[in-house]
N, CA and C of each residue as an Amber inpcrd file, in Angstrom:
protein
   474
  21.9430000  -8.1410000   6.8480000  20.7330000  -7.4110000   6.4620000
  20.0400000  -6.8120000   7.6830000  20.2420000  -6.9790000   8.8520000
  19.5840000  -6.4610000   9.9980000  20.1790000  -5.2730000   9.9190000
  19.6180000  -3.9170000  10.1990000  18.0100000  -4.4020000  10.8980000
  16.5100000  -4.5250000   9.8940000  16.4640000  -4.6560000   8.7200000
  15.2090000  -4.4620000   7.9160000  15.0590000  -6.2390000   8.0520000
  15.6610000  -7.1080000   8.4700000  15.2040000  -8.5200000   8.7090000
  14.2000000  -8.8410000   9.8410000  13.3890000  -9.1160000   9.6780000
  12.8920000  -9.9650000  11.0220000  11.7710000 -11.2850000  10.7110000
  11.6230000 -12.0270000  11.4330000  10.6050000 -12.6170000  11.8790000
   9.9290000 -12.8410000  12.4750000   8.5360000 -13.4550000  12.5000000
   7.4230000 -12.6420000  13.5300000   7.4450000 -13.9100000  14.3510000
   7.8490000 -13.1890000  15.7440000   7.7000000 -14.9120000  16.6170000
   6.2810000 -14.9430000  17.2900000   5.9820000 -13.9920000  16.9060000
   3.8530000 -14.5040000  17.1770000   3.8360000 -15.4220000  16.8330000
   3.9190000 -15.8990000  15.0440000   3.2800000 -16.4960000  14.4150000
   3.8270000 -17.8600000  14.7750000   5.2990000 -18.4460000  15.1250000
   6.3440000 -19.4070000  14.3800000   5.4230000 -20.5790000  15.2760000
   4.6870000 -20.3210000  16.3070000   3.9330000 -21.4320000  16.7550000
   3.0980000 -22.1810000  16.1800000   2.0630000 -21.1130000  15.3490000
   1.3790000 -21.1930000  14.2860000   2.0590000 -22.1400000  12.8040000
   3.3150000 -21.9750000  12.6920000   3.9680000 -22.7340000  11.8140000
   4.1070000 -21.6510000  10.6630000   4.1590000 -20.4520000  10.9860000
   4.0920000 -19.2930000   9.9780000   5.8240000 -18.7800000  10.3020000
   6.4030000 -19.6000000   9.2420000   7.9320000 -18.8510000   9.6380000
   8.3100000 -17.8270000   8.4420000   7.6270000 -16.8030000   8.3540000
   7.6990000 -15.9330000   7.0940000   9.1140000 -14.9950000   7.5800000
   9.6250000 -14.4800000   6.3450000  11.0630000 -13.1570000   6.9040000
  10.3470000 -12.0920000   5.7860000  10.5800000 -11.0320000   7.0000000
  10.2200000  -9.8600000   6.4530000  11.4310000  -9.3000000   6.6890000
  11.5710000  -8.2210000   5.0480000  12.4990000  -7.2540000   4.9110000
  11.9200000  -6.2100000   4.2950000  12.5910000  -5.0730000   5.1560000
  11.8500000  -3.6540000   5.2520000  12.5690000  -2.7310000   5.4850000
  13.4370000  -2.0150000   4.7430000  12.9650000  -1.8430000   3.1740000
  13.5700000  -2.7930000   2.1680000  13.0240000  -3.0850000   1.7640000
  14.0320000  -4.1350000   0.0800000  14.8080000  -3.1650000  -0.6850000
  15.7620000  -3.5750000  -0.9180000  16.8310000  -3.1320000  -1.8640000
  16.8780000  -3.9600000  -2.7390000  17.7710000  -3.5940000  -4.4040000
  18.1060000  -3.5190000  -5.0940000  18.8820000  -5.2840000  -5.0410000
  19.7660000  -4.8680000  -4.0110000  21.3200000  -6.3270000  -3.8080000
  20.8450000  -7.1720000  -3.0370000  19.2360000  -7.4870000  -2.2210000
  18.4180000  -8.4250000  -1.8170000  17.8220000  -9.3040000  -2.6170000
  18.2320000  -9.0770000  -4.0650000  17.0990000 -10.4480000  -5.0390000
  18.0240000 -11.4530000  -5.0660000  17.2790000 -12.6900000  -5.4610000
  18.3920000 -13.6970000  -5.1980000  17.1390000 -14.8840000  -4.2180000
  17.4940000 -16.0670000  -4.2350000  17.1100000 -17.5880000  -3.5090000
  17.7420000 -17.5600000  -2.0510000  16.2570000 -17.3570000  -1.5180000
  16.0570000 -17.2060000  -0.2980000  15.3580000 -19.1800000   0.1310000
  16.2840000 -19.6010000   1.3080000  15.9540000 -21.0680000   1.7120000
  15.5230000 -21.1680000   3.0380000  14.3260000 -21.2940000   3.5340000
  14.1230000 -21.4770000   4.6680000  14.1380000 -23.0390000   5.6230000
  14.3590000 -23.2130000   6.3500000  14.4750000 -24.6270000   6.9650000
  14.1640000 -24.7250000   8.2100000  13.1890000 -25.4070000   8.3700000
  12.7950000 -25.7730000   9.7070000  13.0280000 -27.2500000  10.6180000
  13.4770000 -26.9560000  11.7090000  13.7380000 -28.5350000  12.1370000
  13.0990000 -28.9290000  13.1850000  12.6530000 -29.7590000  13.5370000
  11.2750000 -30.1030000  14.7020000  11.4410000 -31.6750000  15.0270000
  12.0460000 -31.7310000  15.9240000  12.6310000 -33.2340000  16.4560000
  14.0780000 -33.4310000  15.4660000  13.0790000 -34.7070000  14.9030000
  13.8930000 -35.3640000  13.6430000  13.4580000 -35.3320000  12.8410000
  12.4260000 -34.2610000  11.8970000  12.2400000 -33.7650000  11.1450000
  12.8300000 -32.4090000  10.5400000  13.1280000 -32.2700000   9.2110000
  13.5140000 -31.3540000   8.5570000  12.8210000 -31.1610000   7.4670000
  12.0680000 -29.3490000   7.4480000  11.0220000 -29.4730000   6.4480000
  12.0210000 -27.9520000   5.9400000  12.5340000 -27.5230000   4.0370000
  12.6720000 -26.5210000   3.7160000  11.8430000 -26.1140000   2.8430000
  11.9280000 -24.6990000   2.5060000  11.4500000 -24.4060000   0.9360000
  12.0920000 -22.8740000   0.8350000  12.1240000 -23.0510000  -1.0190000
  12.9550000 -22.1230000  -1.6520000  12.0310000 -20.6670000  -1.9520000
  12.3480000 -19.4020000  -1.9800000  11.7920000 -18.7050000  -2.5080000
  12.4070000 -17.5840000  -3.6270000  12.3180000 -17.1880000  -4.4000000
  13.2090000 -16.1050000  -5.1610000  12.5130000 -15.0320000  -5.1710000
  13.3250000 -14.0970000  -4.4720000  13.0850000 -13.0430000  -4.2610000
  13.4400000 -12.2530000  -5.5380000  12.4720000 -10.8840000  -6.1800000
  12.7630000 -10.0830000  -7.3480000  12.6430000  -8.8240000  -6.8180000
  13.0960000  -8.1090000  -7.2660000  12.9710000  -6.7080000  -6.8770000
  12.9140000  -5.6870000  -7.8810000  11.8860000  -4.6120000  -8.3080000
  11.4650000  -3.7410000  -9.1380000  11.9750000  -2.1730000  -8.7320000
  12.1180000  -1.2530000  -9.1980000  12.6900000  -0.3610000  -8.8110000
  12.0220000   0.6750000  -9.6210000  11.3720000   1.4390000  -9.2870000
  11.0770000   3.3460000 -10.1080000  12.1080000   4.2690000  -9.4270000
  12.6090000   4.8870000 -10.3490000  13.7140000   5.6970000 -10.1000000
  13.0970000   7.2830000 -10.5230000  13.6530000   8.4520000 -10.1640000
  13.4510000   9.4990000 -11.0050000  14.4840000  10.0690000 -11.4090000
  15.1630000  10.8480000 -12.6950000  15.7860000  11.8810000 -12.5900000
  15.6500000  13.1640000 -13.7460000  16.3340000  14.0210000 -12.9400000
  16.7290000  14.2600000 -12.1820000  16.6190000  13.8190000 -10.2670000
  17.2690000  12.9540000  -9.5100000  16.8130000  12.8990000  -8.1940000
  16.4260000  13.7570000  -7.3760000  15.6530000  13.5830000  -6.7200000
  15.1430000  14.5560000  -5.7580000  13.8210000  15.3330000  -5.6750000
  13.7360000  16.1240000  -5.1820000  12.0160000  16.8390000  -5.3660000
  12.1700000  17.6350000  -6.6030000  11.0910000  16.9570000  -7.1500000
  10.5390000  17.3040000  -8.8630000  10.1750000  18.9040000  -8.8780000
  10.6810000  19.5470000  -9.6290000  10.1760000  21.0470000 -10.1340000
   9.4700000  21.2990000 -10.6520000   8.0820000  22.0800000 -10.6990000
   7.1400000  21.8740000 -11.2970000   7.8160000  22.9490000 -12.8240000
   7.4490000  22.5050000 -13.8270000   8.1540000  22.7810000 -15.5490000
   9.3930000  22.2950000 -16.2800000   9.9350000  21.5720000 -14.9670000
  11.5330000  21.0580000 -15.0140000  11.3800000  19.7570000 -16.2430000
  11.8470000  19.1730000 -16.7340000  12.1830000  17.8960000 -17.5550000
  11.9500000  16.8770000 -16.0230000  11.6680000  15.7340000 -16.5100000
  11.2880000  14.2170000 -15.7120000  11.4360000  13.1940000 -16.3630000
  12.2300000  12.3980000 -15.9390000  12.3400000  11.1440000 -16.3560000
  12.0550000  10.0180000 -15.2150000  10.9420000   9.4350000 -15.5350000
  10.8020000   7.9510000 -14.7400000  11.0560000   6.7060000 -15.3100000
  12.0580000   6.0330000 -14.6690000  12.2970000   4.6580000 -15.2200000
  11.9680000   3.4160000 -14.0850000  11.7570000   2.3390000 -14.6760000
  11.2160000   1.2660000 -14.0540000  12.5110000   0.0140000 -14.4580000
  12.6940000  -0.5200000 -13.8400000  13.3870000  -1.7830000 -13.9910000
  13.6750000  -2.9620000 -12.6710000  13.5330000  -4.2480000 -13.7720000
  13.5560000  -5.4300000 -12.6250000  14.6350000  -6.4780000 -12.9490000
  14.6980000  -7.5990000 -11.5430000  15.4340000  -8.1740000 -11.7260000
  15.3130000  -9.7480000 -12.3530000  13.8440000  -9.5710000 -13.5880000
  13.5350000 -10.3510000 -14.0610000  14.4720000 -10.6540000 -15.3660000
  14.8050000 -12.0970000 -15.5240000  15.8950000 -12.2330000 -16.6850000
  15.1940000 -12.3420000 -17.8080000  14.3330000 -12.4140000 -18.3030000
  13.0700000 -12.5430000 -19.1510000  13.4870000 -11.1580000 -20.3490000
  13.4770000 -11.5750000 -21.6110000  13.1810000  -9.7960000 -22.5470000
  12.4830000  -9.3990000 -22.2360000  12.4890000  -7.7670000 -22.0170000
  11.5730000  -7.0020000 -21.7210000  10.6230000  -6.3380000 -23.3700000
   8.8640000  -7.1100000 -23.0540000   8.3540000  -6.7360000 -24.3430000
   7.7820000  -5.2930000 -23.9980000   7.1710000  -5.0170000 -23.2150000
   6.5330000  -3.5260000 -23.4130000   6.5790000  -2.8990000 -21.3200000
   6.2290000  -1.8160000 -21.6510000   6.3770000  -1.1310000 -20.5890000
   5.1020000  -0.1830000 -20.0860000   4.4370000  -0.0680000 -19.6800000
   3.2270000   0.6960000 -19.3290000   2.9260000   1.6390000 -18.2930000
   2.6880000   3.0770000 -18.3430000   2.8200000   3.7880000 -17.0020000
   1.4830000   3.9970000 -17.2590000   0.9590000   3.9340000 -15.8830000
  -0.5980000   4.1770000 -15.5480000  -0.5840000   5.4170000 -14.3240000
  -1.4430000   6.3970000 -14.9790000  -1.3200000   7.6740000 -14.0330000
  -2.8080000   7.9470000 -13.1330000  -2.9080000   7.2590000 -11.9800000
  -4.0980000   6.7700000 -11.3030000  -4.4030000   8.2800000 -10.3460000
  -4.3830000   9.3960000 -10.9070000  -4.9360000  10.5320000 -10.4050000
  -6.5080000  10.8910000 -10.9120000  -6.4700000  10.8920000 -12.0560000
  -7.8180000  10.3380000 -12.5030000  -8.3630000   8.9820000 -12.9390000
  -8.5990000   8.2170000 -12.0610000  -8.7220000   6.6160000 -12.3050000
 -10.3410000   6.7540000 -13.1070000 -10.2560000   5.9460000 -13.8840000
 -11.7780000   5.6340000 -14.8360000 -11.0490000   5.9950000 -16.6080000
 -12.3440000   6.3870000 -17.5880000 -11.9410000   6.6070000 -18.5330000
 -11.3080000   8.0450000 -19.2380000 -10.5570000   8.7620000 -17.8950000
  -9.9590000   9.6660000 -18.2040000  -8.5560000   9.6940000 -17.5980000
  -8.6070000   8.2350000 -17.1290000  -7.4000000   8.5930000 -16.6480000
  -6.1590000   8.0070000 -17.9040000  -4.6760000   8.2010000 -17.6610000
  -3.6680000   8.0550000 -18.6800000  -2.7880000   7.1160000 -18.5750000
  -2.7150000   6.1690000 -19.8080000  -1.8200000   5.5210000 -20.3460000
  -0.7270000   5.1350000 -20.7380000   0.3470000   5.0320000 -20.7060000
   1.7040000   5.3920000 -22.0270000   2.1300000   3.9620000 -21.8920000
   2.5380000   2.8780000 -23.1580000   2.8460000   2.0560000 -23.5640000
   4.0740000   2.3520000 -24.4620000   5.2690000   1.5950000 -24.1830000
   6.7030000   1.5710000 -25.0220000   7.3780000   0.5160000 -24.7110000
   8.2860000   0.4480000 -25.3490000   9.4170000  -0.7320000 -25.2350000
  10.2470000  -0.3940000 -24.1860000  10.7920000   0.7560000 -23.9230000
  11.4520000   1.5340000 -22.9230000  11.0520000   1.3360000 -21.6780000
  11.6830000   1.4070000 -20.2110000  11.2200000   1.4810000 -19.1760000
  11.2950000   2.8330000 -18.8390000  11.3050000   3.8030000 -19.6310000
  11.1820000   4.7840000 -18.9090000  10.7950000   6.1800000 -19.4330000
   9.6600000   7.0310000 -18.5880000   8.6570000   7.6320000 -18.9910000
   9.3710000   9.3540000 -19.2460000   9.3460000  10.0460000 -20.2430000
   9.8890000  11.0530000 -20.4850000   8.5620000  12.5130000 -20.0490000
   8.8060000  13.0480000 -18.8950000   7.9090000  14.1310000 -19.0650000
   8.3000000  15.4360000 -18.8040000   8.0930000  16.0880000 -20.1040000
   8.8870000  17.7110000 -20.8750000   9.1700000  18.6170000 -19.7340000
   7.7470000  18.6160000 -19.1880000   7.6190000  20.3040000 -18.3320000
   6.7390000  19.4470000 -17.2590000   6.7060000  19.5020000 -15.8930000
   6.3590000  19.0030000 -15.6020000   5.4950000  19.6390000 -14.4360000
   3.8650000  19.1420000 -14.7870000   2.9010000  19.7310000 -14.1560000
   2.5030000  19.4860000 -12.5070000   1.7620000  20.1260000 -11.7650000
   1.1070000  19.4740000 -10.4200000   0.4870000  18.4610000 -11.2470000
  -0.4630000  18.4220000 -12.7110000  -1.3310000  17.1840000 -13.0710000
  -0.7560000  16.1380000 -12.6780000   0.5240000  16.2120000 -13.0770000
   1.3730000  14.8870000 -13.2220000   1.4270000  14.3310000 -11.7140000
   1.5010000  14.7670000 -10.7420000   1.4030000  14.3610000  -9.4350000
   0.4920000  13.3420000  -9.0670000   0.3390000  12.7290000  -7.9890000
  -0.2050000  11.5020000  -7.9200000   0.5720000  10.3340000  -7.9260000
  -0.4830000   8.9600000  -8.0650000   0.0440000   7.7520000  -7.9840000
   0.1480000   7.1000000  -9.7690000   1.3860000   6.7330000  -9.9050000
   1.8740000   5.9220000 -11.3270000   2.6040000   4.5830000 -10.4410000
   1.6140000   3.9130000 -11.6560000   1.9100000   2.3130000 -11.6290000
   2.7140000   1.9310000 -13.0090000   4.2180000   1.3520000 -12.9480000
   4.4260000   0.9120000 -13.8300000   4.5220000  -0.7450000 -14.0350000
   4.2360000  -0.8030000 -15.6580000   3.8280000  -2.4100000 -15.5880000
   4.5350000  -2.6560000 -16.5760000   5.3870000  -4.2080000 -15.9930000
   6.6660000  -4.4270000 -17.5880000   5.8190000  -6.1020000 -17.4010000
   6.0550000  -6.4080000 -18.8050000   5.5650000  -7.5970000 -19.8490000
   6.8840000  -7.9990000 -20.3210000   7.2200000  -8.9020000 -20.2860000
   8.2030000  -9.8500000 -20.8510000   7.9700000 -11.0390000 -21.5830000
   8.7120000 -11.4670000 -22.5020000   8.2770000 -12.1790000 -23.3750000
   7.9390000 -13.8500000 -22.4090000   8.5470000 -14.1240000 -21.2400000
   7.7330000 -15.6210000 -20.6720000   6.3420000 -15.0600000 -20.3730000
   5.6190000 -14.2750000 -20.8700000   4.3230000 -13.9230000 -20.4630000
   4.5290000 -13.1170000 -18.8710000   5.5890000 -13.1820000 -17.8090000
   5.2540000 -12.4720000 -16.8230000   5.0040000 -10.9740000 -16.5550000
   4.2470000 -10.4690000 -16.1800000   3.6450000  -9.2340000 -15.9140000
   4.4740000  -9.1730000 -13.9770000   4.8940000  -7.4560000 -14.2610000
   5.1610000  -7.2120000 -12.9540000   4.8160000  -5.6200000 -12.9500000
   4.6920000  -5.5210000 -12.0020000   4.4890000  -3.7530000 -11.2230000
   4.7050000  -3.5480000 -10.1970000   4.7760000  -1.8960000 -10.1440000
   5.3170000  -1.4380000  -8.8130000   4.7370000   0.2170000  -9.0470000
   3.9780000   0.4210000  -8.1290000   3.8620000   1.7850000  -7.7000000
   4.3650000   2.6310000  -7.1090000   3.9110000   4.2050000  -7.6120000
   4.8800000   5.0870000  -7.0480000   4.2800000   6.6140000  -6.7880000
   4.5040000   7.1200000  -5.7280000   3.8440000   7.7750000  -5.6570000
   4.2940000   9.3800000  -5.8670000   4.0340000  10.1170000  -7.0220000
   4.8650000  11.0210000  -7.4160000   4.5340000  12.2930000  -7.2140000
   5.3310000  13.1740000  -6.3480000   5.2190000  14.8660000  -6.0030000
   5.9630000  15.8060000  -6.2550000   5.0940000  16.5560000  -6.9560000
   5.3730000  17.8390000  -7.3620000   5.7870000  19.5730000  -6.3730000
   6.8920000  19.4710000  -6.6440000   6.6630000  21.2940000  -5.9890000
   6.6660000  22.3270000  -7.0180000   5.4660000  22.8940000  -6.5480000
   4.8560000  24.1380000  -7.1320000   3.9000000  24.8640000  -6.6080000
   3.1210000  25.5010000  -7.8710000   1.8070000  25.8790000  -7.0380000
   1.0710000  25.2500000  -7.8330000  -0.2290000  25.3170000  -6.9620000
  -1.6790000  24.6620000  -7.3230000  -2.5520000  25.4250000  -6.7010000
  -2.3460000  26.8470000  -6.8560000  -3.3880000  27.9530000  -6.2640000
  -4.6450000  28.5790000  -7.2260000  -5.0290000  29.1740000  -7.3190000
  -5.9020000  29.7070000  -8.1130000  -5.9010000  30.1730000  -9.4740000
  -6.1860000  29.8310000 -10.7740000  -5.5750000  30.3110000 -11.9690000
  -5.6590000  31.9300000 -11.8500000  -6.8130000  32.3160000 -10.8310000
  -6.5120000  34.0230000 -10.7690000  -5.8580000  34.3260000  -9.8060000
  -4.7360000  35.3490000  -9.7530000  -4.0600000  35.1380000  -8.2070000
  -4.4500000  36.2380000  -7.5530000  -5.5300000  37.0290000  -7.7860000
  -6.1880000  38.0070000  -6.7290000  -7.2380000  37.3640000  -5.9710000
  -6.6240000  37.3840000  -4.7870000  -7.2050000  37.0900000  -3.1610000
  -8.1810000  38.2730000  -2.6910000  -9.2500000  38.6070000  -2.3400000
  -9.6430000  39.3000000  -1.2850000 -10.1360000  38.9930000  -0.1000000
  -9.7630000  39.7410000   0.5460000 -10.2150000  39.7180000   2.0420000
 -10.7250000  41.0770000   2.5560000 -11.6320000  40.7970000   4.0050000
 -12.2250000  41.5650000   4.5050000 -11.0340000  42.3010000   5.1550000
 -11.0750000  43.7540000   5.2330000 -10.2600000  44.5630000   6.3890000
 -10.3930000  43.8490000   7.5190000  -9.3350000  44.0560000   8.0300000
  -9.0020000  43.5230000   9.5450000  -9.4460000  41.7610000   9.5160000
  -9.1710000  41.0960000   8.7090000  -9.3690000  39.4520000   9.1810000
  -7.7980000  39.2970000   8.4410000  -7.8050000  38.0420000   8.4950000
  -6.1210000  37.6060000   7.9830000  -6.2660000  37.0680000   6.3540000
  -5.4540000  36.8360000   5.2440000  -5.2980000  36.4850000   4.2770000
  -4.6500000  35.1270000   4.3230000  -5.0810000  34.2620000   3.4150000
  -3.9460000  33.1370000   2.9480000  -3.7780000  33.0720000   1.5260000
């Protein structure tokens, strides 16, 4: 796994023997065992690592009117009961919702609106709740609904 492995030897004095991996993949979930030994002592503990994934496709940079599909999936063994995309561009009571069984979000034509940050959230029937954000961009325009510009003679235009 190196190089996204490390550990911070600031801390290990401190007794902080944490492993960081950066970036997480997909083939990283799985029981992670740490063990420490200090004389004649031996102290471990287990952790299970999960990993969530938002995908898009078509891959690649989104077209603004093109078809979009976002899907979410984890490596929780649990049934998956519902699925929730939260579109945090307008956060409060205007911002948008979508709830399904599906992990994954179908959008027709696809706007600059749609741009921004989406959080998706899956529910499984042991009661666990998981999410993962994503931060989604659009190419297009987002210029003026009128597209006549003026400018003064002799200064520059944008």
């Amino acid at each position: 796994m190196k190089p996204r492995v490390s550990l911070q030897d600031s801390t290990l004095r401190n007794g902080n023997f944490s492993l960081r991996i950066d970036p997480v993949r997909s083939e990283d979930v799985g029981l992670y065992e740490a063990q420490v030994k200090y004389k004649t002592e031996v102290h471990s503990c287990h952790v299970e690592l999960g990993v969530i994934t938002v995908t898009l496709s078509p891959p690649g940079p989104v077209i603004e009117n093109e078809l979009l599909l976002m899907s979410c999936n984890s490596s929780h063994r649990a049934s998956l009961v519902e699925t929730c995309w939260f579109h945090d561009k307008h956060p409060g009571p205007t911002s948008r919702t979508f709830c399904f069984l599906s992990g994954t979000l179908s959008i027709l034509h696809a706007a600059m609106s749609n741009a921004g940050s989406w959080r998706c959230q899956l529910r499984y029937s042991d009661k666990e709740i998981i999410s993962a954000t994503f931060n989604l961009q659009i190419l297009g325009f987002d210029g003026p609904t009128n597209p006549v510009v003026y400018a003064a003679a002799g200064s520059a235009a944008n």
